[in-house]
VMD Tcl script that draws the C-alpha trace (Angstrom):
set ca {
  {2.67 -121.07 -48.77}
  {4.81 -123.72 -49.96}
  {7.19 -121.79 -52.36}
  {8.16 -119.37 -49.57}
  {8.68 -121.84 -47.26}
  {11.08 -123.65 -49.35}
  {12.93 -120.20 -50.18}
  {12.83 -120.77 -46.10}
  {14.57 -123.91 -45.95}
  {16.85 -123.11 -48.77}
  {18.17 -120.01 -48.16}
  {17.47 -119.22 -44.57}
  {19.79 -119.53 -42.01}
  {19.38 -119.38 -38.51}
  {21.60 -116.83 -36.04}
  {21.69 -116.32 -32.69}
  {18.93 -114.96 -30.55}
  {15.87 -116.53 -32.71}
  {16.97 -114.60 -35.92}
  {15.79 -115.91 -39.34}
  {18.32 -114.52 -41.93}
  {16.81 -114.33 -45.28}
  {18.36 -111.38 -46.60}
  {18.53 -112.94 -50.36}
  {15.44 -112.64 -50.91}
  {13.28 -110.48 -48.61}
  {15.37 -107.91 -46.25}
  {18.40 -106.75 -48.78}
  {18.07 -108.78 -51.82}
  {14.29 -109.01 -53.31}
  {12.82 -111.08 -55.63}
  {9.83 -109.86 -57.47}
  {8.51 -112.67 -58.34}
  {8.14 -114.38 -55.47}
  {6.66 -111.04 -53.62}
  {3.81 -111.26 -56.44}
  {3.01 -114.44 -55.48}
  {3.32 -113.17 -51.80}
  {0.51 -110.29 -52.80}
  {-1.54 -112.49 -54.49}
  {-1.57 -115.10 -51.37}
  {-2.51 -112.36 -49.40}
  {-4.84 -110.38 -51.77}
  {-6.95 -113.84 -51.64}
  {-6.66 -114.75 -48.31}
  {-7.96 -110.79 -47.05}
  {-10.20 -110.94 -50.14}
  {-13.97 -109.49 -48.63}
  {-12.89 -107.55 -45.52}
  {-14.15 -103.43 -47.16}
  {-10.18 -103.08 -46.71}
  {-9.49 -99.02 -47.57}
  {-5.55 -99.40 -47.26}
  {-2.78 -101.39 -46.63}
  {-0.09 -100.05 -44.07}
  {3.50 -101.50 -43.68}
  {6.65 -100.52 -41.97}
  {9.74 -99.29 -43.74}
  {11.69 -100.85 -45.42}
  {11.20 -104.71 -45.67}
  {7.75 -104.54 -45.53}
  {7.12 -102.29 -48.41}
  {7.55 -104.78 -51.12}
  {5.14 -107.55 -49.59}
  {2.48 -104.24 -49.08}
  {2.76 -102.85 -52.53}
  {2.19 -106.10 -54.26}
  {-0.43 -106.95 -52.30}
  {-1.67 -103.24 -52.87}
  {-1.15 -103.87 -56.69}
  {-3.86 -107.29 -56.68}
  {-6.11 -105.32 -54.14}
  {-6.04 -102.19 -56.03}
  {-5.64 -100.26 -52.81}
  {-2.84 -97.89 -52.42}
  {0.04 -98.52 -49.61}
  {1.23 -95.97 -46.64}
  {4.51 -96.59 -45.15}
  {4.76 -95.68 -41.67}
  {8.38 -93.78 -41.46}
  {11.04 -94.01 -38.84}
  {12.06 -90.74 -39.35}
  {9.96 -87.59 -39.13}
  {11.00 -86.00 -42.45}
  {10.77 -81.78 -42.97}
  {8.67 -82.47 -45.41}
  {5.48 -83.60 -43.35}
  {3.62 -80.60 -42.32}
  {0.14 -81.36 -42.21}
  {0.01 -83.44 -38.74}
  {1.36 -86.81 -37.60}
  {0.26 -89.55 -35.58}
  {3.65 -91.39 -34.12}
  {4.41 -93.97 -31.32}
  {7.61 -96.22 -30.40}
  {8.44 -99.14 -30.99}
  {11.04 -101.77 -30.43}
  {13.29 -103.34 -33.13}
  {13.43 -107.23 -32.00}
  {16.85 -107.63 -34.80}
  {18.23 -104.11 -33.77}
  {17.79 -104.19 -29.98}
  {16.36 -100.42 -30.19}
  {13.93 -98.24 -30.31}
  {12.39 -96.29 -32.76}
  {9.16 -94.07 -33.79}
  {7.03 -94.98 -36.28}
  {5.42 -91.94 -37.75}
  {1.99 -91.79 -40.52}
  {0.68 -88.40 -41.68}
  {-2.53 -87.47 -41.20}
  {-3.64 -86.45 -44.88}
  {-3.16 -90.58 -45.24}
  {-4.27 -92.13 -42.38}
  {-8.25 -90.90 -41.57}
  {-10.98 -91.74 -39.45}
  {-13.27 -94.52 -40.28}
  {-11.28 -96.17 -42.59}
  {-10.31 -100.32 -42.73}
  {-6.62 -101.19 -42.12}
  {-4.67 -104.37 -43.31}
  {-1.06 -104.64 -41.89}
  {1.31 -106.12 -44.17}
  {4.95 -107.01 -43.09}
  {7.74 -109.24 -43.33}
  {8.49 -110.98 -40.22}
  {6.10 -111.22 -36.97}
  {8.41 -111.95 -33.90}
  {6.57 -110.17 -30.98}
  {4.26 -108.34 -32.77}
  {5.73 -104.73 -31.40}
  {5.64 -103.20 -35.01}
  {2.38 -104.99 -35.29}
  {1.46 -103.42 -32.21}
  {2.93 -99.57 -32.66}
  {0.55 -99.84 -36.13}
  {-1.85 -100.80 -34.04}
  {-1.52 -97.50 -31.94}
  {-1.73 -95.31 -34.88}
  {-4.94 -96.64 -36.45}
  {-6.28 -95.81 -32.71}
  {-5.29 -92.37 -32.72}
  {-6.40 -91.63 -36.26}
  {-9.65 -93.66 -35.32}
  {-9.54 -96.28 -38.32}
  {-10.00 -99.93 -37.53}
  {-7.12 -102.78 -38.62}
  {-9.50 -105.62 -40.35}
  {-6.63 -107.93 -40.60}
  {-2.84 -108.41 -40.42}
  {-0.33 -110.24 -42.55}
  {2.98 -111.68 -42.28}
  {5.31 -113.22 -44.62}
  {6.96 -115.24 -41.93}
  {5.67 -115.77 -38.56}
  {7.93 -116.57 -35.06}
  {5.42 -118.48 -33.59}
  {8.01 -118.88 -30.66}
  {8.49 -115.28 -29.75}
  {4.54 -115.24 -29.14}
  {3.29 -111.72 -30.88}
  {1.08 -114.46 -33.25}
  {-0.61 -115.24 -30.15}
  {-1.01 -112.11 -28.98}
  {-2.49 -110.67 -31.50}
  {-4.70 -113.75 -32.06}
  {-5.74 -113.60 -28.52}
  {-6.46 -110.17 -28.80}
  {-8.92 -111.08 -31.78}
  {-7.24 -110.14 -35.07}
  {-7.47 -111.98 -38.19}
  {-4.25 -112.63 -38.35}
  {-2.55 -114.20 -41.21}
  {1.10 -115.75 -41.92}
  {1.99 -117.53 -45.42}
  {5.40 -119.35 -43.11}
  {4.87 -120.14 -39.85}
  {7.70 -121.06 -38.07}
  {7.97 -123.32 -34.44}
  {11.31 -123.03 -33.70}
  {15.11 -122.33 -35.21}
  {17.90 -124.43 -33.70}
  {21.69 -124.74 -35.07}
  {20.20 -123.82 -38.62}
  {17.52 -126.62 -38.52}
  {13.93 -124.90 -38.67}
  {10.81 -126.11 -37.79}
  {7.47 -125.14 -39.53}
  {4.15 -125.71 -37.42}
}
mol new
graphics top color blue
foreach p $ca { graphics top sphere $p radius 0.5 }
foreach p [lrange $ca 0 end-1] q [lrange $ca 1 end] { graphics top cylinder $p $q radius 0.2 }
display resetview
């Protein structure tokens, strides 16, 4: 996706330890525009595929999901880092690893939203080495629903969870993928 790679070179810059800083317009700053284009890229590109939801992680991933939830015209769970008081009804939760925090953390879905038998897309920001990818993953196994495909916004392709996950046989797909980030000079592949 040419626009967002642009934003990319533009606005990105590159920090120690593989990190992609793009915090002006995806991970503090957002622009709505450019995440409507984002959900229409991927509303076309999982177009077909019976999805029933789309699941993201909080927080940067929400705004990628819900637009792609708005052209799908399916509606968007957030899996929560935190159990709240509020969820009473049952939980699935696993742990995962934060690859710009350096910790972990549970990722938590109720189970009045997540059921059996239903067809999963993934939507999130960045895909590094696929461990939120993978604690999603985990959930949809426990509630028994199936992930038909996973998106990314920008994809790590150096930190290998692409690979993975494309080993693994997911339809994986990313709308930036990125080779490698050296003294603020990135690569695409």
């Amino acid at each position: 996706m040419e626009i967002l790679r642009q934003r990319i070179l533009n606005e990105g810059r590159c920090l120690d330890g593989g990190i992609l800083k793009v915090d002006s317009f995806v991970n503090h700053q957002l622009d709505p525009e450019l995440m409507m284009k984002i959900g229409e890229e991927f509303g076309q590109r999982f177009a077909g595929l019976n999805i029933n939801k789309i699941i993201t992680v909080e927080a940067s991933g929400i705004a990628p999901a819900l637009m792609t939830g708005l052209m799908m015209k399916l509606p968007v769970i957030f899996a929560k880092k935190k159990h709240p008081s509020s969820m009473t009804s049952g939980f699935y939760q696993t742990e995962v690893k934060s690859f710009t925090k350096q910790q972990f953390y549970p990722l938590i879905i109720s189970k009045e939203y997540l059921k059996f038998g239903e067809n999963i897309l993934f939507i999130d920001d960045f895909l590094a080495h696929g461990n939120a990818a993978k604690g999603i993953i985990n959930l949809c196994a426990q509630a028994g629903a199936s992930i038909a495909g996973l998106g990314f916004m920008i994809e790590k392709r150096f930190q290998q969870g692409g690979i993975w996950l494309r080993d693994k046989g997911y339809h994986v797909e990313s709308l930036a993928i990125i080779d490698s980030l050296n003294d603020n000079e990135i690569t695409f592949h």
